[in-house]
N, CA, C and O atoms as a GROMACS GRO file, in nm:
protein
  240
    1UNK      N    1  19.274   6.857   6.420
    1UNK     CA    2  19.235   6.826   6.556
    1UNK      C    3  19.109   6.904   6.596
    1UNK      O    4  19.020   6.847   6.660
    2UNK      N    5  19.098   7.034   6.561
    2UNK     CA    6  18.994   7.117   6.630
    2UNK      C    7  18.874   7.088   6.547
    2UNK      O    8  18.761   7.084   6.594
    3UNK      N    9  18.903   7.068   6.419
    3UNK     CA   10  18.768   7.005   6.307
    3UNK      C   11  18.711   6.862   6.372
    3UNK      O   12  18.593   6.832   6.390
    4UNK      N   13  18.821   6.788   6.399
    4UNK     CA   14  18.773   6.679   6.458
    4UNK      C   15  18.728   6.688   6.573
    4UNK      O   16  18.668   6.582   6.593
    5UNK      N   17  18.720   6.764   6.678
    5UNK     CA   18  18.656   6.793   6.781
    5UNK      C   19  18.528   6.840   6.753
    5UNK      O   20  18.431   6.786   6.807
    6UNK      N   21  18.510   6.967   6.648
    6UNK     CA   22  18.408   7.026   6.624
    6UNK      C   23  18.287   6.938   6.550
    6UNK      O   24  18.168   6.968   6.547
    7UNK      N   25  18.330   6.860   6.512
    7UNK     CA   26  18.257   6.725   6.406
    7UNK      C   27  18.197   6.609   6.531
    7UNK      O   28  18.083   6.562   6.526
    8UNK      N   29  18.278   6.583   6.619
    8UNK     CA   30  18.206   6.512   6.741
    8UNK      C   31  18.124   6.561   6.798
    8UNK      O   32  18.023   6.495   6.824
    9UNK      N   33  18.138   6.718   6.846
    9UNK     CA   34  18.078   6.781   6.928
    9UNK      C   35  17.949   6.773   6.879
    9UNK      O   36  17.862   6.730   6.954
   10UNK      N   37  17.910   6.821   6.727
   10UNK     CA   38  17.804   6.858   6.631
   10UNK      C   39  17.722   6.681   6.653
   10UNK      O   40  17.600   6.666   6.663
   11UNK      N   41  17.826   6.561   6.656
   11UNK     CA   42  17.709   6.454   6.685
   11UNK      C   43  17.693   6.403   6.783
   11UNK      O   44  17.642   6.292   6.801
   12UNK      N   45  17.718   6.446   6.829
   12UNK     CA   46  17.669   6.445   7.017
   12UNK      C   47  17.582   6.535   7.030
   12UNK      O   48  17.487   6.511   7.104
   13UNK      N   49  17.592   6.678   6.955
   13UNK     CA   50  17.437   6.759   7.003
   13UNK      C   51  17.313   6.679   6.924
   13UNK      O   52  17.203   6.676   6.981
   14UNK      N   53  17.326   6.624   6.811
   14UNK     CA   54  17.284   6.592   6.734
   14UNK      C   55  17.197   6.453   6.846
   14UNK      O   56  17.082   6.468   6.889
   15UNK      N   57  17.250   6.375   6.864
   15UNK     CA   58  17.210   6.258   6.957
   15UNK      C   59  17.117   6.310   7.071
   15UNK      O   60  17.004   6.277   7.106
   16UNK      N   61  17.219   6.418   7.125
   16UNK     CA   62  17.111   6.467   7.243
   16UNK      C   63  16.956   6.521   7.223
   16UNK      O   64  16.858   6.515   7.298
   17UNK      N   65  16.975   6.580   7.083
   17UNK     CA   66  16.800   6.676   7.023
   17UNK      C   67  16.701   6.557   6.987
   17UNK      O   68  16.578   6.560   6.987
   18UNK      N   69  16.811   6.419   6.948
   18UNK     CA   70  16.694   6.318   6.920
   18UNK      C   71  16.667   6.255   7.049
   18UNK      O   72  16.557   6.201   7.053
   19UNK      N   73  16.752   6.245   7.178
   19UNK     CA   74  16.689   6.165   7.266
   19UNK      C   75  16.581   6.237   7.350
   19UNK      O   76  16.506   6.174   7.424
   20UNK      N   77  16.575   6.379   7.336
   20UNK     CA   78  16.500   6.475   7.394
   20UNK      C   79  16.400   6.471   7.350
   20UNK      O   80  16.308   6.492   7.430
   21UNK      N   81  16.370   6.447   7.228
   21UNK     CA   82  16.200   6.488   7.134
   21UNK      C   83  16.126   6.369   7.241
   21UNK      O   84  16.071   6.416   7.340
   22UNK      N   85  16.124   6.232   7.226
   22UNK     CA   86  16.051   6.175   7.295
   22UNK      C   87  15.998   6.207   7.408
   22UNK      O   88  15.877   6.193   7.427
   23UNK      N   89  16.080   6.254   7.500
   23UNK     CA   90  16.053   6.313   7.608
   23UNK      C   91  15.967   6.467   7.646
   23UNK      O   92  15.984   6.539   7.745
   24UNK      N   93  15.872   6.487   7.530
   24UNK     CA   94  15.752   6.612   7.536
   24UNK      C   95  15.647   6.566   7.600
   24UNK      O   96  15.574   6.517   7.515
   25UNK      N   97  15.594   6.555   7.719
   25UNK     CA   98  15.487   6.496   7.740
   25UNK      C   99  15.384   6.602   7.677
   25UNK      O  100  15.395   6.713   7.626
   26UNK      N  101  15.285   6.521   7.703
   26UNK     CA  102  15.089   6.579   7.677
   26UNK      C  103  15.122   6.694   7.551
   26UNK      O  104  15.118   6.817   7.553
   27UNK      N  105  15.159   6.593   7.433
   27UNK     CA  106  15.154   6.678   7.316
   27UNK      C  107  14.978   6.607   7.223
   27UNK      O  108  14.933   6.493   7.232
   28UNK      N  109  14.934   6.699   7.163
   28UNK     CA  110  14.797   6.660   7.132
   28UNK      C  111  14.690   6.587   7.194
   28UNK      O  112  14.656   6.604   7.311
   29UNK      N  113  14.635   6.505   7.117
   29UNK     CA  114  14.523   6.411   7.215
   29UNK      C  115  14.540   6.421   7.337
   29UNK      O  116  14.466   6.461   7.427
   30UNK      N  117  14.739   6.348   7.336
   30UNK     CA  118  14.741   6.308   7.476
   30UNK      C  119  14.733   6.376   7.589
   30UNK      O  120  14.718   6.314   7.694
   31UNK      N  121  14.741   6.531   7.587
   31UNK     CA  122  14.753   6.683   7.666
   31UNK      C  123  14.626   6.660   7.698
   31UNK      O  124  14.606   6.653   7.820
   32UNK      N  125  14.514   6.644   7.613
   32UNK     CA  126  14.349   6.717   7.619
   32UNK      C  127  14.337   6.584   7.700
   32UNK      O  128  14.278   6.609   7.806
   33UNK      N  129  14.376   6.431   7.688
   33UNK     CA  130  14.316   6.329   7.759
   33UNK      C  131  14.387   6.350   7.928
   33UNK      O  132  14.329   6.307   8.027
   34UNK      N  133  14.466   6.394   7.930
   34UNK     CA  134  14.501   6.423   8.058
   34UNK      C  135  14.445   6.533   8.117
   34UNK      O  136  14.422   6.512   8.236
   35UNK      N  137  14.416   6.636   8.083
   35UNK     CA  138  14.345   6.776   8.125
   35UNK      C  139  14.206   6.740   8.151
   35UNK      O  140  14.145   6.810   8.232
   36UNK      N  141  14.103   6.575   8.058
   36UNK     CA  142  13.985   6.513   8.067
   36UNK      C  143  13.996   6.464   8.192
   36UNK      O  144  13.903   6.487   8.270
   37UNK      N  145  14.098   6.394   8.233
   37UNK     CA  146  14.144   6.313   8.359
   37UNK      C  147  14.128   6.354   8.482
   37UNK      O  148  14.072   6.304   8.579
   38UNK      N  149  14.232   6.526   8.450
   38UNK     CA  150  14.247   6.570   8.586
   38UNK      C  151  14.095   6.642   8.620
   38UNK      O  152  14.023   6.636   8.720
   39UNK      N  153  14.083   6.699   8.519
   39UNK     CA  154  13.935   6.814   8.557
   39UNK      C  155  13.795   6.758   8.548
   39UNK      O  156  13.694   6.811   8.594
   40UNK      N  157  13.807   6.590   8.450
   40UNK     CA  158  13.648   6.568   8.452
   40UNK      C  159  13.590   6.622   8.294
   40UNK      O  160  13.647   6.657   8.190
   41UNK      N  161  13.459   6.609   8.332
   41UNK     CA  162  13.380   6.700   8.206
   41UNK      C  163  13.433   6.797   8.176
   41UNK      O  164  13.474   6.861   8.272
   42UNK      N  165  13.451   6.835   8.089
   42UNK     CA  166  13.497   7.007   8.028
   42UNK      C  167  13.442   7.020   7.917
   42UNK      O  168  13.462   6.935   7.831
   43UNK      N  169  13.347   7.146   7.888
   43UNK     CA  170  13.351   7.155   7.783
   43UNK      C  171  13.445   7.216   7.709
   43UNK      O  172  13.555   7.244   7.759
   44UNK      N  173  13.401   7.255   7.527
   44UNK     CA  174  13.486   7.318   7.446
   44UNK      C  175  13.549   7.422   7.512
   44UNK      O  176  13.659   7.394   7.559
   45UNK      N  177  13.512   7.530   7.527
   45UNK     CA  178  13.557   7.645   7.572
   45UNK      C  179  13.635   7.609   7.670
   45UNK      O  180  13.753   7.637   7.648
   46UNK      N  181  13.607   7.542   7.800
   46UNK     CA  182  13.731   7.510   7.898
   46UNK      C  183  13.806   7.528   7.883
   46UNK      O  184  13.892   7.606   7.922
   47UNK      N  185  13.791   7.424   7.789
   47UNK     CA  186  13.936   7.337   7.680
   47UNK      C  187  14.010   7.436   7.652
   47UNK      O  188  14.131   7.434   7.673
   48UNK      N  189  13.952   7.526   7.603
   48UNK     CA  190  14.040   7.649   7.481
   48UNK      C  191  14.054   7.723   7.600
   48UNK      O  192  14.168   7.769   7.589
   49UNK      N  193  14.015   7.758   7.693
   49UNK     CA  194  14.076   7.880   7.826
   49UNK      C  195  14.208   7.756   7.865
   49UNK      O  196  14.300   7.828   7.904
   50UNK      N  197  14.242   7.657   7.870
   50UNK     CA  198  14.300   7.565   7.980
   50UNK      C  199  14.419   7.552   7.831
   50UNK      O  200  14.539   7.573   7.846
   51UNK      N  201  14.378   7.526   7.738
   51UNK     CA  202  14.512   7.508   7.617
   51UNK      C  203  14.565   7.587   7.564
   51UNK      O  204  14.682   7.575   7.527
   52UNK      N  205  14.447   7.756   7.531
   52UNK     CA  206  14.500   7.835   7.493
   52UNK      C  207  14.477   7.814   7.306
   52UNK      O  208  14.534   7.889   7.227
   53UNK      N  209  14.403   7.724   7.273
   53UNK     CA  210  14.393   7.700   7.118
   53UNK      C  211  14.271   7.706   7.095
   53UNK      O  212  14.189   7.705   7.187
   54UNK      N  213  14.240   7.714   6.975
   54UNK     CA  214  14.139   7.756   6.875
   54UNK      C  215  14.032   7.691   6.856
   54UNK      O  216  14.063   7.585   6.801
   55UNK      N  217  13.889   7.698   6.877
   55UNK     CA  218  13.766   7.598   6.881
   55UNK      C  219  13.834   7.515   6.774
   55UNK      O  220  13.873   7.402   6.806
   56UNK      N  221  13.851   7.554   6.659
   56UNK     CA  222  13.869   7.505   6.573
   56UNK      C  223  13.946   7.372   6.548
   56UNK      O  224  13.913   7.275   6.480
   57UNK      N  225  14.053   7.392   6.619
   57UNK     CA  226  14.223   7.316   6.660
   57UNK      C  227  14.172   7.219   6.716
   57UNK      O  228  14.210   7.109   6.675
   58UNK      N  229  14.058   7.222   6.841
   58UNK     CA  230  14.013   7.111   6.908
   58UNK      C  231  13.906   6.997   6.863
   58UNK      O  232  13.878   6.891   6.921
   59UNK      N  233  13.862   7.043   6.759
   59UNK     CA  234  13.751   6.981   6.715
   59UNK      C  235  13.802   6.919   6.598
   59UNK      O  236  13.731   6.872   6.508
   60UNK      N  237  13.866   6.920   6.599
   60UNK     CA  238  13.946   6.841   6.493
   60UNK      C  239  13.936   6.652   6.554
   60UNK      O  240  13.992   6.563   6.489
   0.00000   0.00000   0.00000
């Protein structure tokens, strides 16, 4: 009984971590095209004071 509880429980968390991932907004591009949106022109550096990442990371 308690295995079988513990075995539901485990896919129900399991269900919940996958219905959650979708729900990350403004991950990559889509973060920097919204931060383009709200603020306008920005340059590089902005960018990297406002994201916190690496010239490098952005220029990609």
């Amino acid at each position: 009984m308690v295995n079988e509880l513990n075995l539901r429980l485990l896919g129900m968390m399991h269900q919940i971590s996958y219905l959650m991932q979708p729900q990350e907004k403004f991950r990559g591009q889509g973060r920097l095209l919204v931060l383009l949106n709200r603020y306008g022109t920005l340059t590089q550096r902005e960018l990297i004071e406002l994201t916190g990442r690496r010239s490098a990371t952005l220029s990609e």
